[in-house]
PADOVEX-996212 format. One record per atom (N, C-alpha, C, O): residue number from 1; residue in three letters; atom name; x, z, y. Coordinates in steps of 0.001 Angstrom, whole numbers. Each point is the difference from the previous one (the first is absolute). Layout:
! PADOVEX-996212
<atom NUM, ALA, CA, <X, Z, Y>>
...
END
This chain:
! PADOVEX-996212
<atom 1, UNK, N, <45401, 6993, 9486>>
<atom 1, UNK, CA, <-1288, -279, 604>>
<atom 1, UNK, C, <-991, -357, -1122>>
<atom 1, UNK, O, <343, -662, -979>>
<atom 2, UNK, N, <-1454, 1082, 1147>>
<atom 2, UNK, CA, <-926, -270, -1205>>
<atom 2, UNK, C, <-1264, -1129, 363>>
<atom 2, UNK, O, <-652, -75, 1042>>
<atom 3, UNK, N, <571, -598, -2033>>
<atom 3, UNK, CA, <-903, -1176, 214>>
<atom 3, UNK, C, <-1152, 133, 454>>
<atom 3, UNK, O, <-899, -840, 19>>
<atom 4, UNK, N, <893, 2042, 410>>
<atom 4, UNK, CA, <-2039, 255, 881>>
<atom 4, UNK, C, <605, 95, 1888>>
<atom 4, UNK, O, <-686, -163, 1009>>
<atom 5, UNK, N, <2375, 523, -1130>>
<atom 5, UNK, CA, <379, -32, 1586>>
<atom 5, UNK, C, <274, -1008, 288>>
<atom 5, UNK, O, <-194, -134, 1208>>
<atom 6, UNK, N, <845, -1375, -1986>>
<atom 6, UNK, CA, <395, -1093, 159>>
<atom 6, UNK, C, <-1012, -199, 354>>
<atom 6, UNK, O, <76, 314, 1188>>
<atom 7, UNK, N, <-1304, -717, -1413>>
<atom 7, UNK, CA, <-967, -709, 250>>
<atom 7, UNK, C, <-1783, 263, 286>>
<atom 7, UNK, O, <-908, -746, -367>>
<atom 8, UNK, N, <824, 1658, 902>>
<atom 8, UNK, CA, <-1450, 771, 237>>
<atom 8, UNK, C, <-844, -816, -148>>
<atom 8, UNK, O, <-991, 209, -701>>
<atom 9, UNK, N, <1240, -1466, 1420>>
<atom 9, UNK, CA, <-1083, -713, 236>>
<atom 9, UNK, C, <-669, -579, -1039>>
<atom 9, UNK, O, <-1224, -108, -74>>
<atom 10, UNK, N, <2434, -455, -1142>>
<atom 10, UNK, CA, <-652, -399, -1454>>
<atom 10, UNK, C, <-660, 970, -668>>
<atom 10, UNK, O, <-1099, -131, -538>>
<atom 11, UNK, N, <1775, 1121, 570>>
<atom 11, UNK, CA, <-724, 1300, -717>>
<atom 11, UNK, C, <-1614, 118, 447>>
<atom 11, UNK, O, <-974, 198, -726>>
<atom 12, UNK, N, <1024, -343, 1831>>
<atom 12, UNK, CA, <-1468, 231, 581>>
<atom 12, UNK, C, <-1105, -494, -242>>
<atom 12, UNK, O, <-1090, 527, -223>>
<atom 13, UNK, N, <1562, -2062, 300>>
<atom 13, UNK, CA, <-431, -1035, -309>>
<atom 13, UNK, C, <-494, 13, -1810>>
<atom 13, UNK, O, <-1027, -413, -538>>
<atom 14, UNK, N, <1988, 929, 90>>
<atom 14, UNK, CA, <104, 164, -1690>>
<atom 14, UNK, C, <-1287, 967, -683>>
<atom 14, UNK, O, <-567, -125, -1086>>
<atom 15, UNK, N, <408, 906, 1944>>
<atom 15, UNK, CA, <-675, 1256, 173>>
<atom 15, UNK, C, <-1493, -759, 73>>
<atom 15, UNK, O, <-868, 419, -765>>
<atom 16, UNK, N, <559, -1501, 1649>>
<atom 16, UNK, CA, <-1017, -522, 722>>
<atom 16, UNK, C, <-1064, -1025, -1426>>
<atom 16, UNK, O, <-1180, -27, -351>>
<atom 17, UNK, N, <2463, -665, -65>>
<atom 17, UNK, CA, <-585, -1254, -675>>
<atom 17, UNK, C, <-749, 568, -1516>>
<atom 17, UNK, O, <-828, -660, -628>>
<atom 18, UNK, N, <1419, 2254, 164>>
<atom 18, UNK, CA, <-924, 871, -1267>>
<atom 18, UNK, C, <-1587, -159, 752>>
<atom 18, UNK, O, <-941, -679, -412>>
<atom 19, UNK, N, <991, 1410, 1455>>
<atom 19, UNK, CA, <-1415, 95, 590>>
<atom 19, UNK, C, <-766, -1309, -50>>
<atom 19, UNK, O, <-1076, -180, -570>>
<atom 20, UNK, N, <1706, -603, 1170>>
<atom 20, UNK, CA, <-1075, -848, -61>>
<atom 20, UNK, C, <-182, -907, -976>>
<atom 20, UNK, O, <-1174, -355, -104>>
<atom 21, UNK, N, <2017, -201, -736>>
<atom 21, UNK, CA, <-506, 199, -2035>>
<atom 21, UNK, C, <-912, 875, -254>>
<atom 21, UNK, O, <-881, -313, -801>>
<atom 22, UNK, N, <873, 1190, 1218>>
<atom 22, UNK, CA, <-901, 997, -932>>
<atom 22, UNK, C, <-1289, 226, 597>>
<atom 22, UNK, O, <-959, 398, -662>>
<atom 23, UNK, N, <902, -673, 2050>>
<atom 23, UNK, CA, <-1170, 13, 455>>
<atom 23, UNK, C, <-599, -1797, -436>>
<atom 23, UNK, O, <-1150, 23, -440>>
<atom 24, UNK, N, <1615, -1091, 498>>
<atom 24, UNK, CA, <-529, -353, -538>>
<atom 24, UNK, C, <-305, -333, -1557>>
<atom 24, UNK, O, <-552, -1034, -376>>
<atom 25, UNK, N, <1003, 2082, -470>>
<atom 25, UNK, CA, <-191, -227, -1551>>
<atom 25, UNK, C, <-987, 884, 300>>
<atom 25, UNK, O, <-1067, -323, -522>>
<atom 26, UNK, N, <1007, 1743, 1443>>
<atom 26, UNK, CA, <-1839, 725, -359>>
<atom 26, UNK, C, <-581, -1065, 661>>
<atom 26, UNK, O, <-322, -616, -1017>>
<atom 27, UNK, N, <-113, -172, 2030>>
<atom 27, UNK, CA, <-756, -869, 138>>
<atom 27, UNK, C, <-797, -859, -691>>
<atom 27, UNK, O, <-1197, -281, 72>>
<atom 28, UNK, N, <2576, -267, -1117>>
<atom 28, UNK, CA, <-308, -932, -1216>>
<atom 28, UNK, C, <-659, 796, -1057>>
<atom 28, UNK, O, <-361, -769, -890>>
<atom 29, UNK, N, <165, 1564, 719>>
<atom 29, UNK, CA, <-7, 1628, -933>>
<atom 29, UNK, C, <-1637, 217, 708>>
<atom 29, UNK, O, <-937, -268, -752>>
<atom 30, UNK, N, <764, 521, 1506>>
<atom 30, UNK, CA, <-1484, 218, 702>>
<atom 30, UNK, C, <-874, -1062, -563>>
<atom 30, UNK, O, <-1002, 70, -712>>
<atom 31, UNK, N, <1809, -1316, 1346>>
<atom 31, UNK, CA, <-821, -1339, -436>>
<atom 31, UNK, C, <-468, 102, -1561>>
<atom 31, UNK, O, <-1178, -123, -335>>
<atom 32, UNK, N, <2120, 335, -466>>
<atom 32, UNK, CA, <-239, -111, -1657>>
<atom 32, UNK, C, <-833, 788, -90>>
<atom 32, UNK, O, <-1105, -312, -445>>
<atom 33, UNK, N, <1432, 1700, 886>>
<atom 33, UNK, CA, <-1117, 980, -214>>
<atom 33, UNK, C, <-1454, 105, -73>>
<atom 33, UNK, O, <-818, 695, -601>>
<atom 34, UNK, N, <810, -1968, 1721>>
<atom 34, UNK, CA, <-1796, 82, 980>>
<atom 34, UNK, C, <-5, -1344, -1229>>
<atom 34, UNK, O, <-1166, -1, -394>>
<atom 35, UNK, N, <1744, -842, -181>>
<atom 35, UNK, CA, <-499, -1221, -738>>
<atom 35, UNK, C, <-215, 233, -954>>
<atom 35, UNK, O, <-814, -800, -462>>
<atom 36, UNK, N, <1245, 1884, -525>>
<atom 36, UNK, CA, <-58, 752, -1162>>
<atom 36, UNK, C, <-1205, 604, -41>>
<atom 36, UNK, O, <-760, 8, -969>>
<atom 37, UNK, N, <560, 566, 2157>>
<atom 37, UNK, CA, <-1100, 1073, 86>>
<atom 37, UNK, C, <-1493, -991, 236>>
<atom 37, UNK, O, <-1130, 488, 7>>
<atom 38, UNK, N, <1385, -1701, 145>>
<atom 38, UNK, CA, <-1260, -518, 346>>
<atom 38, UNK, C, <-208, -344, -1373>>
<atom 38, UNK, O, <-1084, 232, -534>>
<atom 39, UNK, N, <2426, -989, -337>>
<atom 39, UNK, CA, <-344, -530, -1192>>
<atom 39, UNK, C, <-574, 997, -1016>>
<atom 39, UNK, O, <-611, -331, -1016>>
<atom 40, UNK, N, <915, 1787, 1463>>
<atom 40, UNK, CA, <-578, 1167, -1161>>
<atom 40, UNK, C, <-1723, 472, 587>>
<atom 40, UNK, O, <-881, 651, -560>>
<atom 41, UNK, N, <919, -1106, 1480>>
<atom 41, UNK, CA, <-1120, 280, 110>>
<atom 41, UNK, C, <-781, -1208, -239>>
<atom 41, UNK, O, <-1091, 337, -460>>
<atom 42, UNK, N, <1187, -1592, 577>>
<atom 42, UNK, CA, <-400, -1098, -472>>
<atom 42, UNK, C, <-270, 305, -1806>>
<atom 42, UNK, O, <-926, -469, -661>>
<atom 43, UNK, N, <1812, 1200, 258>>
<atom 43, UNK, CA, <311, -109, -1580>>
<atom 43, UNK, C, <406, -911, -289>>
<atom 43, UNK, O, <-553, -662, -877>>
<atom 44, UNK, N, <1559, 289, 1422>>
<atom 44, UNK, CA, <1202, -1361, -492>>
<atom 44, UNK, C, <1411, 532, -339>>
<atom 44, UNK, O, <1007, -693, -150>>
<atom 45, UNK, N, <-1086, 1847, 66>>
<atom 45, UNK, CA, <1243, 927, -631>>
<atom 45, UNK, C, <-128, 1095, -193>>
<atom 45, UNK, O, <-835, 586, 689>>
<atom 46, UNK, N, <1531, 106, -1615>>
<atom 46, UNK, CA, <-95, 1163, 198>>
<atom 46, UNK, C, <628, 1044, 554>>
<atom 46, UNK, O, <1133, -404, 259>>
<atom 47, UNK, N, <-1242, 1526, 67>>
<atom 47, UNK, CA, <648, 680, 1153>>
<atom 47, UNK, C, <1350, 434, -656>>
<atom 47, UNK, O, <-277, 598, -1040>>
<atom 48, UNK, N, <1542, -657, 1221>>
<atom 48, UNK, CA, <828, 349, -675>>
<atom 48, UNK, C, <794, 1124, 707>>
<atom 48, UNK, O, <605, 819, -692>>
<atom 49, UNK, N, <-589, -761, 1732>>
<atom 49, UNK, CA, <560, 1192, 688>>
<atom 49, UNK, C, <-1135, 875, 1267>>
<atom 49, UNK, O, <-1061, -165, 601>>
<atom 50, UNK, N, <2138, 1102, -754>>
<atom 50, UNK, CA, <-1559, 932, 1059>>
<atom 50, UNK, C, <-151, -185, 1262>>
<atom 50, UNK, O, <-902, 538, 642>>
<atom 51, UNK, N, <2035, -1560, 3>>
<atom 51, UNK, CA, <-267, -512, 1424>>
<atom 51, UNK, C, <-1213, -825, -377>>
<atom 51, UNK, O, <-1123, 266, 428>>
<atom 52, UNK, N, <1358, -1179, -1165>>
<atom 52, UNK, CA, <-1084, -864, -139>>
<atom 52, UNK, C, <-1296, 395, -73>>
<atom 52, UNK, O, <-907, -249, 794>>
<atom 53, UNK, N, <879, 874, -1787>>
<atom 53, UNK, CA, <-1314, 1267, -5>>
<atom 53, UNK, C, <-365, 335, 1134>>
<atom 53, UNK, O, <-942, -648, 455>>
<atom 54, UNK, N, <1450, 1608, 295>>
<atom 54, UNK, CA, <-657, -8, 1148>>
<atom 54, UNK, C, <-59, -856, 1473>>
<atom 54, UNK, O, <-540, 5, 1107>>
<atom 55, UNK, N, <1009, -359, -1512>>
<atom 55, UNK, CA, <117, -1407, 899>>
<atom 55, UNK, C, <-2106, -838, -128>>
<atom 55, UNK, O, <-855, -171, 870>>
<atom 56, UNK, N, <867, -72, -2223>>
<atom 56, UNK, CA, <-847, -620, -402>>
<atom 56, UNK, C, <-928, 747, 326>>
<atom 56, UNK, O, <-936, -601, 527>>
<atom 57, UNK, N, <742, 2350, -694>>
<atom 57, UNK, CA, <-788, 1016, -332>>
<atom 57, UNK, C, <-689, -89, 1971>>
<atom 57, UNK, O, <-1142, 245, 389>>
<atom 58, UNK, N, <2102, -584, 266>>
<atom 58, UNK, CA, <-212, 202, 1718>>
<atom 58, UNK, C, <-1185, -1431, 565>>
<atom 58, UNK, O, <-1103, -152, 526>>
<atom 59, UNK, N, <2481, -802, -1180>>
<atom 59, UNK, CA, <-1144, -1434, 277>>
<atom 59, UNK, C, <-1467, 182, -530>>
<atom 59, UNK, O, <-981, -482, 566>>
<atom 60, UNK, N, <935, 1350, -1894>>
<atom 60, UNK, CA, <-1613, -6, -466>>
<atom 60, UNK, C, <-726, 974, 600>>
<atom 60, UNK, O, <-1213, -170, -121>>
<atom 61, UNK, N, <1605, 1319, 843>>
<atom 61, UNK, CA, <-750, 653, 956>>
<atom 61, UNK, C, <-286, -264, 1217>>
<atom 61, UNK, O, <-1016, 389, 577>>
<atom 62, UNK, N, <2160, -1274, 37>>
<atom 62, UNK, CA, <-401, -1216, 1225>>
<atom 62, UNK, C, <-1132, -444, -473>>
<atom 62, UNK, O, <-1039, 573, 328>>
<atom 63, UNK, N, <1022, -1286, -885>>
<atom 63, UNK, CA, <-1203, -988, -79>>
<atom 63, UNK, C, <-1163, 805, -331>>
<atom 63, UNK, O, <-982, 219, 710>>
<atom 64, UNK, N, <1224, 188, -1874>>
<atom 64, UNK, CA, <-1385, 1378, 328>>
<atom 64, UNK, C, <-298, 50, 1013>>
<atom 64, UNK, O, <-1157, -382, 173>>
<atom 65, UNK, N, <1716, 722, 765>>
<atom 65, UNK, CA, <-241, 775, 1358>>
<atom 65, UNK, C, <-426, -1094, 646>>
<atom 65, UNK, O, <-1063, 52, 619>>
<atom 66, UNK, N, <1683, -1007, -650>>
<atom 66, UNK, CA, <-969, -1560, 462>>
<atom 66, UNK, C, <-1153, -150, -390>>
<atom 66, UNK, O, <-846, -149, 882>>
<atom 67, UNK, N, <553, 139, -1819>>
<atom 67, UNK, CA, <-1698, -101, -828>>
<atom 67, UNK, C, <-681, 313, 539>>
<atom 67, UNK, O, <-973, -471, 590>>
<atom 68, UNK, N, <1855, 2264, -857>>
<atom 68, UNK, CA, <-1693, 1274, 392>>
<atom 68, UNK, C, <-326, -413, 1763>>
<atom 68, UNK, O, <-1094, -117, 553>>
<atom 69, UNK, N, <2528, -44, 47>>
<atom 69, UNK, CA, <-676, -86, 1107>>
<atom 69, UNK, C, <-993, -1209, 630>>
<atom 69, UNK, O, <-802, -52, 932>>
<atom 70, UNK, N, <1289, -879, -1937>>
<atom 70, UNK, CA, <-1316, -1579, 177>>
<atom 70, UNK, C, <-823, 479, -883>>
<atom 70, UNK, O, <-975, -736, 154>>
<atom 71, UNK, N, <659, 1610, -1129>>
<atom 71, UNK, CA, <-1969, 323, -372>>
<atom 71, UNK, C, <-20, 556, 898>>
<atom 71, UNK, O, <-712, -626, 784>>
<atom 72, UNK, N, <1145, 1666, -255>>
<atom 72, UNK, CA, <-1046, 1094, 1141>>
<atom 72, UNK, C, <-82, -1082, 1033>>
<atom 72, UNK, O, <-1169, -119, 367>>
<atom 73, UNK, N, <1993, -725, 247>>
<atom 73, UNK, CA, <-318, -631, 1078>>
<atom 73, UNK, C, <-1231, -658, -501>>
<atom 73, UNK, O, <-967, 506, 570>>
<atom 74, UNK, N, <504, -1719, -1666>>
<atom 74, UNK, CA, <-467, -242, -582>>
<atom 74, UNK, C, <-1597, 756, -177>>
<atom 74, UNK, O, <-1082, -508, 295>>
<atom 75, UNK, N, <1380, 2083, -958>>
<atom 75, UNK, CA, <-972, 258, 424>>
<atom 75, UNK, C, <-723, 382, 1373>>
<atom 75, UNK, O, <-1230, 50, 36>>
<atom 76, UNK, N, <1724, 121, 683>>
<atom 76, UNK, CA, <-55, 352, 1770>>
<atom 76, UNK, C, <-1024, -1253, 406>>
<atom 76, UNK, O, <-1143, 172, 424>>
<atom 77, UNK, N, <1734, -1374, -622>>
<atom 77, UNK, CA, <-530, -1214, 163>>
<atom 77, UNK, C, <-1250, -141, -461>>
<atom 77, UNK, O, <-824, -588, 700>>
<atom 78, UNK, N, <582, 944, -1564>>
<atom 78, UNK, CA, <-1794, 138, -1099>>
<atom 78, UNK, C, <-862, 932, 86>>
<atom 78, UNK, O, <-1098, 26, -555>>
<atom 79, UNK, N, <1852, 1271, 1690>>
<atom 79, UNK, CA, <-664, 471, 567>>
<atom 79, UNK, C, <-911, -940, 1554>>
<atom 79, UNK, O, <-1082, 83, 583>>
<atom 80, UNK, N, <1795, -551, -531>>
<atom 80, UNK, CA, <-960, -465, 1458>>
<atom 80, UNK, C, <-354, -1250, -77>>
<atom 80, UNK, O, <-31, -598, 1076>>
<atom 81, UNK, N, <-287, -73, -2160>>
<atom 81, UNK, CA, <-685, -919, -391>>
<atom 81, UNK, C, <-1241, 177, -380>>
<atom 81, UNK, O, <-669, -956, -392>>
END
């Protein structure tokens, strides 16, 4: 008898506990990512890998995109004043 028929249920189980390690190490992995990426765009480090890079490269077009859209609102507003 082989040790995956003795016991299915550990196996299964065995099978179970990789996943969820690893889902939470990308979690922890996301987190670093997005903290890295604020500090490179801050310029409090420098970018050392290319997640980071674009990581950083996304947050700075967010906010772009925040800006432009508070001048035009901005200007909208100074129109009807």
């Amino acid at each position: 008898m082989s040790r995956k028929d003795a016991s299915p249920q550990s196996s299964a189980s065995a099978r179970r506990i990789p996943v969820r390690i690893l889902s939470g190490i990308t979690v922890q992995l996301h987190r670093n990512t997005h903290k890295q990426a604020e500090q490179i765009l801050r310029g409090e480090q420098p970018a050392k890998g290319l997640q980071y890079a674009k990581r950083a490269k996304k947050l700075a077009s967010e906010r772009k995109a925040t800006i432009d859209l508070d001048n035009e609102h901005l200007s909208e507003i100074e129109k009807y004043r």
